[in-house]
C-alpha positions as a LaTeX table, in Angstrom:
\begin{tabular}{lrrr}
\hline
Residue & $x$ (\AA) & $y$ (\AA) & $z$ (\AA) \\
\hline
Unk1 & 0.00 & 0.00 & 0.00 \\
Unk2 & 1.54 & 3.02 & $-1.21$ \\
Unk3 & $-0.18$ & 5.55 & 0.78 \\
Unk4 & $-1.91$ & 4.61 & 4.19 \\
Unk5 & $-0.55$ & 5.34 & 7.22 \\
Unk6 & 0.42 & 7.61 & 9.45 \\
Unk7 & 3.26 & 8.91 & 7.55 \\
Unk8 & 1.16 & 8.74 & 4.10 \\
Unk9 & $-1.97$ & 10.42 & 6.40 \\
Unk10 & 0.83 & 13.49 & 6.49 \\
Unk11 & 1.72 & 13.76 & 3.34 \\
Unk12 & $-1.76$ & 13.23 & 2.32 \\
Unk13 & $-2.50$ & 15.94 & 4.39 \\
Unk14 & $-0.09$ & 18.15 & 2.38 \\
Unk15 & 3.95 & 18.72 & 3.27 \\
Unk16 & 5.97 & 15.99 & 4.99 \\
Unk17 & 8.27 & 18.38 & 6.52 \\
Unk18 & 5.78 & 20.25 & 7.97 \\
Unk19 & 4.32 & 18.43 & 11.25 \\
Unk20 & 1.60 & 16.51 & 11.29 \\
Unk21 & 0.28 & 18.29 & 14.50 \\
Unk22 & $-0.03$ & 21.58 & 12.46 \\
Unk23 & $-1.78$ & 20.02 & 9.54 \\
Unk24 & $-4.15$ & 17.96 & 10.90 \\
Unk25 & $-5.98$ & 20.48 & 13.12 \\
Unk26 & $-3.97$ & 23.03 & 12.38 \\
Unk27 & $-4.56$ & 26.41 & 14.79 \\
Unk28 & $-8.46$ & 25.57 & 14.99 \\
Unk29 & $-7.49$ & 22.73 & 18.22 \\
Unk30 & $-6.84$ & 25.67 & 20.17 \\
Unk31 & $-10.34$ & 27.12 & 19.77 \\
Unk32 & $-13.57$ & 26.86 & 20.84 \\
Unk33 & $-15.58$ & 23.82 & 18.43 \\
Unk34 & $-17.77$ & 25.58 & 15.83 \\
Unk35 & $-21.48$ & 25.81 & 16.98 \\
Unk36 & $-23.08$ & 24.41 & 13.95 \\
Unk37 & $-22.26$ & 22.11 & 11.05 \\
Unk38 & $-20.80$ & 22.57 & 7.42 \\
Unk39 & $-19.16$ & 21.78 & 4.49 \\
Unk40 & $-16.69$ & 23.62 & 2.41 \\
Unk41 & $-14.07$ & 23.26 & $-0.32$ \\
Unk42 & $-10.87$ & 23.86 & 1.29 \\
Unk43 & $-7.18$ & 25.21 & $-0.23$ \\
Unk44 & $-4.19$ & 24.25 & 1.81 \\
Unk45 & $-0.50$ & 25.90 & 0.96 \\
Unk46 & 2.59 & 24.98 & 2.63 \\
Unk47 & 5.34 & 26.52 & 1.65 \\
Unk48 & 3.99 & 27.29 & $-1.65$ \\
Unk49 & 2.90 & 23.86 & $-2.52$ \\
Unk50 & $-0.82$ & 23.76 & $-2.83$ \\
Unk51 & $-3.65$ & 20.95 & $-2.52$ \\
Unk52 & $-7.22$ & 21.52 & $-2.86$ \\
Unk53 & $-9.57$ & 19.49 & $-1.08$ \\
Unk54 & $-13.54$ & 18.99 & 0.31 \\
Unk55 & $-13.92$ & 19.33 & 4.47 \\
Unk56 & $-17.18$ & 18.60 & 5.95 \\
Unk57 & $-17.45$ & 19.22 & 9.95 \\
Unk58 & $-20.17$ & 17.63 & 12.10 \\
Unk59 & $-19.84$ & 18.31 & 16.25 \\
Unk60 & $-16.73$ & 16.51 & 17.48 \\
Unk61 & $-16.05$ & 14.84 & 13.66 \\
Unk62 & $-14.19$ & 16.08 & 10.50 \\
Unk63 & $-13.72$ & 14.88 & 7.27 \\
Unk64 & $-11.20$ & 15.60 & 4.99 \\
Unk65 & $-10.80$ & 14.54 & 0.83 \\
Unk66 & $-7.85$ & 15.69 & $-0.99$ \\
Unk67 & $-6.52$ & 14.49 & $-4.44$ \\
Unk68 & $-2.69$ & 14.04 & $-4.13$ \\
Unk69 & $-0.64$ & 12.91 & $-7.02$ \\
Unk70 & $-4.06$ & 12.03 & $-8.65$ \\
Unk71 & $-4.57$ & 9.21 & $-5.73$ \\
Unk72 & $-8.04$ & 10.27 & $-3.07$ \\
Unk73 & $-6.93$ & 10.60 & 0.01 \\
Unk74 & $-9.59$ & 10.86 & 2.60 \\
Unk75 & $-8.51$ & 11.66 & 6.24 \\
Unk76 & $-11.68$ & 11.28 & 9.56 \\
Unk77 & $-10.74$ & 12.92 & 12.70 \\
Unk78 & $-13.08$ & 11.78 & 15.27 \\
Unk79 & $-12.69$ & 14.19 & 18.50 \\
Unk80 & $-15.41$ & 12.89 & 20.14 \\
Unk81 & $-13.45$ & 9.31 & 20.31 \\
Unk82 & $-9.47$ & 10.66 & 20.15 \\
Unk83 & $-9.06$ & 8.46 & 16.75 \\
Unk84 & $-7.64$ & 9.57 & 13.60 \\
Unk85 & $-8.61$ & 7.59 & 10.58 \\
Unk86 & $-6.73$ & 7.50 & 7.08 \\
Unk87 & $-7.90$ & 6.06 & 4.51 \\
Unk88 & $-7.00$ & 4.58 & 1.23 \\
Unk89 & $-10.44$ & 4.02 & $-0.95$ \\
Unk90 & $-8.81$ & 2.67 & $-4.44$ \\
Unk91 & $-7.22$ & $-0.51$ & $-1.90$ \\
Unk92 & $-9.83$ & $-0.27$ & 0.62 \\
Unk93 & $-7.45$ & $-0.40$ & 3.59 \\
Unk94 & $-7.32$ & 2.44 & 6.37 \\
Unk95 & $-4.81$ & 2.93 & 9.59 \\
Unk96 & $-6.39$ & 4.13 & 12.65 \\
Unk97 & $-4.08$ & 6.07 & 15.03 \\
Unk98 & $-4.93$ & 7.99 & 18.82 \\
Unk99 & $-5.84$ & 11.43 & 18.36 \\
Unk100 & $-2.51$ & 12.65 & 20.70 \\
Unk101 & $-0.11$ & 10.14 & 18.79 \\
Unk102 & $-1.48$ & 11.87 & 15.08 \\
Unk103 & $-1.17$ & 15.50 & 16.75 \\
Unk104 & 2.19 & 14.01 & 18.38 \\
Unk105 & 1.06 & 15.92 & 21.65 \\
Unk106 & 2.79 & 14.88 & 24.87 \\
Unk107 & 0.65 & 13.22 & 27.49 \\
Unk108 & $-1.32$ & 15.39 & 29.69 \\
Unk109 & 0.55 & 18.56 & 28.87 \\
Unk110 & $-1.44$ & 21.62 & 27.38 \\
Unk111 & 0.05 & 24.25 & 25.41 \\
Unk112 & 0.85 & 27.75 & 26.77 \\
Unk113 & $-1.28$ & 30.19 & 24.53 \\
Unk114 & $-2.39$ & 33.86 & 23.61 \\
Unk115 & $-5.16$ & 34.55 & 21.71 \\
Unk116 & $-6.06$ & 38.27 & 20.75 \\
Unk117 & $-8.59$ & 40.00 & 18.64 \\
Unk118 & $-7.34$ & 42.29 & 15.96 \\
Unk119 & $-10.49$ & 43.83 & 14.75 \\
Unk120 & $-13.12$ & 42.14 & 12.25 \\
Unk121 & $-13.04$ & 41.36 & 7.90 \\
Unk122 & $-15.74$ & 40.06 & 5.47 \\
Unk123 & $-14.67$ & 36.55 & 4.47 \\
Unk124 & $-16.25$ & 34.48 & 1.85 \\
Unk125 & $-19.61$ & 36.56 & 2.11 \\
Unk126 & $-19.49$ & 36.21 & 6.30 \\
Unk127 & $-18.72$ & 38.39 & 9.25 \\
Unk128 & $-15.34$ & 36.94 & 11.09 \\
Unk129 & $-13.16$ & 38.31 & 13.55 \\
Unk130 & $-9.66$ & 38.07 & 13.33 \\
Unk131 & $-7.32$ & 36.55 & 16.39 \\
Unk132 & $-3.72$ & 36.46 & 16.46 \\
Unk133 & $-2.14$ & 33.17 & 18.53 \\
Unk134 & 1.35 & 33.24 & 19.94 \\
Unk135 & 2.56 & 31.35 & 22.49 \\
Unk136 & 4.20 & 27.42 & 22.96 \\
Unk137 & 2.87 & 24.76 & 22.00 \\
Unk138 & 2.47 & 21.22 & 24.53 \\
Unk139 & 5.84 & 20.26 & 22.98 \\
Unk140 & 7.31 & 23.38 & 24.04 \\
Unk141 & 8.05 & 24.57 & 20.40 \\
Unk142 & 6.92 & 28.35 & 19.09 \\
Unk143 & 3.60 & 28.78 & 17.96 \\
Unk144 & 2.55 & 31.48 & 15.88 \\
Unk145 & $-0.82$ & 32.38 & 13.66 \\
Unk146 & $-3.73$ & 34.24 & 12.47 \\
Unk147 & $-6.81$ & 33.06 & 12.35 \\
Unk148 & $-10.26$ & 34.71 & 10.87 \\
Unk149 & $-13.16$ & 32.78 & 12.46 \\
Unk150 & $-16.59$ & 33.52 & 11.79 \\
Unk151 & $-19.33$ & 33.96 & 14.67 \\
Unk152 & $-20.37$ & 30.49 & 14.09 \\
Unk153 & $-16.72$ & 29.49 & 14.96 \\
Unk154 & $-15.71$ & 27.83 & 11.96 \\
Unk155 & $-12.18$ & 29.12 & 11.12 \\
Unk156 & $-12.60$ & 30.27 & 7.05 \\
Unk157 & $-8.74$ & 31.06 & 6.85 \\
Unk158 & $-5.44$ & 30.56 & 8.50 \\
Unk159 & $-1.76$ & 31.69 & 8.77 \\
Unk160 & 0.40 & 29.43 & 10.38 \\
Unk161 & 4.17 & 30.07 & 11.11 \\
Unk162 & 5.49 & 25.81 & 12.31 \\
Unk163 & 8.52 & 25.26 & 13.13 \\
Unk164 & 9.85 & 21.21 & 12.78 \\
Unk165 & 12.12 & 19.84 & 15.12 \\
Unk166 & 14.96 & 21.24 & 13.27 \\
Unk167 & 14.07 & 24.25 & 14.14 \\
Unk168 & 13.00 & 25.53 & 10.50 \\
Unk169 & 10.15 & 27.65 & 10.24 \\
Unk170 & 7.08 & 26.95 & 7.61 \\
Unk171 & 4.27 & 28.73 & 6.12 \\
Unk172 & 0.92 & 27.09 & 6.44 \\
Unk173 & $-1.65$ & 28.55 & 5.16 \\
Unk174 & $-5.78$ & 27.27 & 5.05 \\
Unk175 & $-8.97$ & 28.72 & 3.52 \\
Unk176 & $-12.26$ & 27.85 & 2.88 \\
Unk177 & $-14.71$ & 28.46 & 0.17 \\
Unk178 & $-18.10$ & 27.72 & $-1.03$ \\
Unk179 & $-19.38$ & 26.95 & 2.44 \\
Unk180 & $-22.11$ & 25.55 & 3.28 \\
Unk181 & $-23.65$ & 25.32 & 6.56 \\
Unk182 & $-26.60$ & 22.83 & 7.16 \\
Unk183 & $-26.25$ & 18.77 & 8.73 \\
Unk184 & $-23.91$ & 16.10 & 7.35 \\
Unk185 & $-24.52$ & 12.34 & 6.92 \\
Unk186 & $-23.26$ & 10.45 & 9.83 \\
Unk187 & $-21.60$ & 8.24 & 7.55 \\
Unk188 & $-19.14$ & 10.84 & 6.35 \\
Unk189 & $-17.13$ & 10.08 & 9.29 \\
Unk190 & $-17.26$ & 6.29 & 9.91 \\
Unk191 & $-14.78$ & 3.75 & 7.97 \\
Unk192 & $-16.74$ & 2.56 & 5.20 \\
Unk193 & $-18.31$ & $-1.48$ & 5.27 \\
Unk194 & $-15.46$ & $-3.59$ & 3.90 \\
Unk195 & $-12.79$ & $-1.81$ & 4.61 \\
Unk196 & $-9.70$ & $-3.81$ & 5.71 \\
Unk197 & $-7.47$ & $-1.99$ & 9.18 \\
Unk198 & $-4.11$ & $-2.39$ & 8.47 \\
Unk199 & $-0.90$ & $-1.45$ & 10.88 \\
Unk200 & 1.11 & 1.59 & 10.56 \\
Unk201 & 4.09 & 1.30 & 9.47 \\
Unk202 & 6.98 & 2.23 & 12.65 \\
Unk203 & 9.26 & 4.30 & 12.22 \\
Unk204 & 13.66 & 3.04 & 11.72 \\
\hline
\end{tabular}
């Protein structure tokens, strides 16, 4: 399988080098859950390399499609259960992996934030307020961002400065267009019926 795991859920999810804690959740796990439900086609850009997608949010469950190298890749992030599902539709097979091993979070330690309104924008049609993060993240590494969230909490665009373990910084950037708010099938965000769970490959 040329794809599925937890590395291949990274690089599915756009930029190996970049961490996998920043993709998958990106600044939006350090803010309060959106209030209501949605869909939208979503644009992700690190370091200039781009990959367009579909996201579709339910309360405590994401979804994520995005075409890499012409291959689906479809990513389910169930909060409301700590699991991380990636899966690989053309084979059929998916990984499952903890929420805090995907995010690569240490255990029981929170990171040390600062959130702050700048003032307010029109984004994609909606009213959202723009908040600038800085702080440390649980791994003690810099964190730095903008977000522009809309009143319904659902972040329509973000600027993300990572830095890997190296110490190299990284542009991350996320948007959101042609949303649409309204309910989402449940079944978005379960594995599929005859789907096959394979193990992650380890790392060395």
């Amino acid at each position: 399988m040329r794809h599925c795991g937890l590395v291949a859920m990274t690089a599915a999810l756009l930029l190996a080098s970049v961490p996998a804690s920043a993709q998958l959740l990106g600044l939006e796990r350090y803010l309060s859950p959106p209030t209501v439900d949605y869909a939208a086609d979503v644009s992700m850009t690190a370091d200039g390399d781009t990959v367009d997608g579909r996201i579709m949010r339910a309360s405590g469950k994401e979804r994520r499609e995005l075409t890499v190298e012409g291959e689906l890749e479809i990513v389910i992030i169930r909060l409301d259960r700590h699991l991380v599902w990636s899966l690989a539709p053309d084979e059929k097979l998916y990984v499952e992996a903890a929420l805090e091993d995907a995010l690569g979070h240490p255990s029981g330690k929170e990171p040390q934030l600062t959130v702050t309104a700048l003032g307010s924008a029109t984004i994609a049609g909606l009213h959202a307020t723009r908040k600038r993060l800085s702080g440390r993240d649980a791994d003690g590494s810099p964190l730095e961002g903008t977000v522009w969230v809309s009143d319904e909490g659902i972040v329509l665009r973000a600027e993300n400065d990572i830095v890997d373990e190296s110490g190299k910084h990284h542009r991350l950037d996320m948007e959101l267009k042609n949303l649409r708010i309204g309910p989402q099938n449940a079944a978005l965000f379960e594995v599929p019926a005859g789907y096959k769970r394979v193990a992650r490959a380890r790392a060395g």
